[in-house]
N, C-alpha and C positions, 0 to 999 in steps of 0.2 A: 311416527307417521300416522295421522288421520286413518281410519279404513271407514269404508262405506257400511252401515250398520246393513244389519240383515233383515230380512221381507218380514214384513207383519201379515198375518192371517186377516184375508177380507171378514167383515161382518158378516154374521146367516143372516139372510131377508135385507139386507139391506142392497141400496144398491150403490155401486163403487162410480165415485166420481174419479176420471183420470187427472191426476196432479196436472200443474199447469205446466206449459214448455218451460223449459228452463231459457233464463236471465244469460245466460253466462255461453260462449262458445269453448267447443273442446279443445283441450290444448294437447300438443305434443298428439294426436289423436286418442286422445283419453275424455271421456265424459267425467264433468265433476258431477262428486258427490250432492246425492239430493237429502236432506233432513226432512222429517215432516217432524213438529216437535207436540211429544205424547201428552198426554192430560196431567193434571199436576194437581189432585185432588189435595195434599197437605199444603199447599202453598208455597212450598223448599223455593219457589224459583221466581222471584220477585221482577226477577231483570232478565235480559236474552242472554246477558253474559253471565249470572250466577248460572244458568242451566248448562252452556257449555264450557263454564269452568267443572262441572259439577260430573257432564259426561267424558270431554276430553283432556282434563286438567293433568288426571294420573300419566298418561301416555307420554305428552309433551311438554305440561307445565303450562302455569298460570302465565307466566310472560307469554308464551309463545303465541297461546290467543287472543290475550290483550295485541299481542303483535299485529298481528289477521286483520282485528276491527281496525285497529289502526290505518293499515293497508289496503281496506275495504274490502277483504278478500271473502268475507259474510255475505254474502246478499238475495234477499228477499225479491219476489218479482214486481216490489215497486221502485228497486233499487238496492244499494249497499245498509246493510243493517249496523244499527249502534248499538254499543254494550250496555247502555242506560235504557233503552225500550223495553217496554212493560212486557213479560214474557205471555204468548197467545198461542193455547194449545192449539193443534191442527196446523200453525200456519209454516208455511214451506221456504226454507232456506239451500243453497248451495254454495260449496266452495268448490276449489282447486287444490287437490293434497299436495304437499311437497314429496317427492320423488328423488330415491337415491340414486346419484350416479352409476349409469348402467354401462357394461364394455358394448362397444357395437359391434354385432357379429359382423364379420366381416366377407359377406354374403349378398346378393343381389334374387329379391324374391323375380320369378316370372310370371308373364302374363298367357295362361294358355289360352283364356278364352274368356271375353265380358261382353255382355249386351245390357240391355236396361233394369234385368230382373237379376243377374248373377253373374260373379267373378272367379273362375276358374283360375288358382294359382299354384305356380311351382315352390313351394315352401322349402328352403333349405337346410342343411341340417343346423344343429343349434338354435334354429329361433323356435320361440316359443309360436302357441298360434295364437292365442289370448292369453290382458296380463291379467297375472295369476302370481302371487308369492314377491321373488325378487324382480321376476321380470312383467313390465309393465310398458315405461313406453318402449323399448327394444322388442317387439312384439309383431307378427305377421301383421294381427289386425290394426295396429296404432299405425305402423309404416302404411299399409296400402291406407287407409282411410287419408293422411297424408298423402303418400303421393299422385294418388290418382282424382283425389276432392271429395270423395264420398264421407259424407260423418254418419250418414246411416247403417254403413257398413256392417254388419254382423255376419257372424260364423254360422254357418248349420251342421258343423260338427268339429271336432276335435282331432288334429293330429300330436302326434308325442313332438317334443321338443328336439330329440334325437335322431327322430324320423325326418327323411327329405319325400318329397312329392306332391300329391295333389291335396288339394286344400279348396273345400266347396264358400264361400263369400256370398249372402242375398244382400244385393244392393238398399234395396226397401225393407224397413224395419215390419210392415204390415205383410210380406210375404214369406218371412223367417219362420214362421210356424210348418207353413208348407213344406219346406223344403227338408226342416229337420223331422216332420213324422217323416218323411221317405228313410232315414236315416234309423228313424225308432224301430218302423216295421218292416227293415229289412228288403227294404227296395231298392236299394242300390248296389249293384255287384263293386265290389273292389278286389283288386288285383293287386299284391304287392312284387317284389323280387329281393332278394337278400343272397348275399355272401356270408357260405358258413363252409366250416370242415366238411369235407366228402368223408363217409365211411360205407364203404361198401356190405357192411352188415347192418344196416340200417333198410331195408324194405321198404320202397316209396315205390308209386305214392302211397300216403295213409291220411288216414282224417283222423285227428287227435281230436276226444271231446273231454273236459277235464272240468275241476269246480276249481275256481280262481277269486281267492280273495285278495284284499290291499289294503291295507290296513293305514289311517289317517298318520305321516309322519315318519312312517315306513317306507326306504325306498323300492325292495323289493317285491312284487306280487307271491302268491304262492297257492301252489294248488291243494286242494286238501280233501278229504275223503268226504262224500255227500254228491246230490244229484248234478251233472254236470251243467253251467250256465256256460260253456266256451265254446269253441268249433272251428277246427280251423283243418283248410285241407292244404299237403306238403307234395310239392312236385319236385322232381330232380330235373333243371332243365340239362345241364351239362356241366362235367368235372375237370378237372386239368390241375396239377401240382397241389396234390392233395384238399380241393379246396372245391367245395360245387356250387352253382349258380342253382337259385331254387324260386320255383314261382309258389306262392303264398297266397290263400284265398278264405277269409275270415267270413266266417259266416253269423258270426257273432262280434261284439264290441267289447269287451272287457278290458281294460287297463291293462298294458303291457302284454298282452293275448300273445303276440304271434313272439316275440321275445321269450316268456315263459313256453309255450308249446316247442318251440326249435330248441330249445335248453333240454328238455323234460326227454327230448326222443335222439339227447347226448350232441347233440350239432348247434350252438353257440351261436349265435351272430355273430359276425368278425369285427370285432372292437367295442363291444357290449361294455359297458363298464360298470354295468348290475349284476348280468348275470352269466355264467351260474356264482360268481361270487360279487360279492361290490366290489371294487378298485379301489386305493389309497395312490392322490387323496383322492376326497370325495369325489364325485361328480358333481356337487353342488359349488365346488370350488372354482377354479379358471380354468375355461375350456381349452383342450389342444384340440385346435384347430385341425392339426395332420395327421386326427386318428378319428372321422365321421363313421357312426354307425353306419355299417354297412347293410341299412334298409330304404325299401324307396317305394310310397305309394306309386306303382306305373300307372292304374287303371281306375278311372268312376266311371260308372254304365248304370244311366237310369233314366228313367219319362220323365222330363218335366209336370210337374203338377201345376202348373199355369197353364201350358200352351199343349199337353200332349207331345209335344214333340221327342220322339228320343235322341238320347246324346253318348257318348263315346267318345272320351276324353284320355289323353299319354301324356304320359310326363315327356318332357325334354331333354331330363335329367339321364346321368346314368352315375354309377354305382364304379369310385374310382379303382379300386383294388381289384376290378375284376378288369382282364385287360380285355381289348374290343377284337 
């Protein structure tokens, strides 16, 4: 698989000309890949296709790209690129990566809430929210961008894969900044709910504050001795057959935070398949469907930074294993 090369450092003192629109519409709601292609001080790249035989050769193979130009799947913003063009550092090319067959979770996102600036969604468990690793078009963001017509669609923040609940969407790519510092600077309350063991020796509420690291490749988080960067505060709403219903209030964003804290103070999330140990097999494997993490963002409480407006938003959702 092609992957999208990573961001170059702007020039100092210089000033950044923004690339042009891309040629090419999204497919599957995925943005293709943009190249800008680098300077070529030794000459190595005579043709457009010595250079990307030269970058993506190892990966896929000299056919596979020959394949591409063939298929015109190259293309420049004056059109589809040939492998015999003289190679021209700076100038900008996009494709379409080919995509491994993904299972469909078989899930239906909701819609809590959309106006012209943002899309409040009920994200179920298993999807992903942006593609990331294996999942890509099987993805919150690719399906709503699909089904609703938005290609500008972006996320202003992150929910776990495993997590169900709310899920913030700026419609407009030029207000996506806004909406994610509310996220950075902790302006936005969230509210979760989880089903875990009740123990009665356990003291709640409490505010666990811990130092939580994640190591790249690692599935597990861990906390570890040093200044704490976590926060998260633990309610008992109510118990019944060994088992409590608990409201969850992060004050902080750390990967896998309220999973690692409800672990740490011996109370499990119900069907966790990290922690406190990893499950066999993986979780990276085929999901069961009829054992969802039993977490569920209920609650985003914050000011719009467009309009001033405040908002207070609930999931739909609820949390199956706890009965009603």
């Amino acid at each position: 698989m092609l992957r999208e090369p990573g961001k170059t450092r702007k020039p100092v003192g210089r000033r950044h000309r923004p690339p042009p629109p891309s040629p090419l519409p999204q497919r599957d709601g995925i943005d293709p890949v943009r190249l800008r292609l680098p300077a070529d001080p030794a000459g190595a790249w005579p043709t457009l296709r010595d250079h990307l035989i030269a970058r993506f050769g190892e990966a896929i193979g000299a056919e596979r790209v020959d394949a591409m130009f063939r298929e015109g799947r190259f293309v420049g913003a004056d059109g589809p690129a040939g492998p015999a063009e003289p190679y021209t550092a700076g100038r900008y090319l996009w494709f379409h990566r080919d995509f491994a067959a993904e299972e469909r979770v078989p899930f239906g996102i909701g819609i809590v809430h959309r106006d012209e600036r943002i899309v409040v969604a009920d994200k179920p468990h298993f999807l992903a929210t942006t593609p990331r690793g294996r999942h890509i078009t099987e993805t919150a963001l690719a399906r709503l961008r699909r089904d609703l017509g938005l290609a500008e669609l972006q996320p202003a923040h992150r929910l776990d894969r495993l997590t169900a609940g709310l899920a913030l969407f700026v419609v407009r790519a030029s207000d996506r900044g806004a909406y994610q510092t509310l996220f950075r600077d902790r302006l936005v309350r969230k509210e979760y709910e989880a089903v875990a063991p009740y123990d009665p020796g356990v003291a709640l509420p409490v505010t666990v504050r811990s130092r939580i690291e994640k190591e790249r490749g690692v599935l597990a988080a861990r906390e570890v001795p040093g200044e704490p960067n976590s926060e998260s505060r633990i309610e008992l709403l109510e118990h019944r057959g060994g088992y409590g219903r608990y409201r969850l209030l992060p004050a902080t964003g750390r990967t896998h935070q309220l999973r690692v804290h409800m672990n740490s103070l011996g109370l499990p999330i119900l069907n966790d398949p990290v922690y406190p140990v990893v499950e066999e097999p993986s979780p990276a494997g085929p999901a069961d469907y009829s054992r969802p993490l039993q977490l569920l963002a209920r609650v985003l409480e914050f000011t719009d930074p467009v309009t001033g407006e405040p908002y207070r938003f609930e999931s739909r959702l609820r949390l199956a294993q706890w009965p009603r």
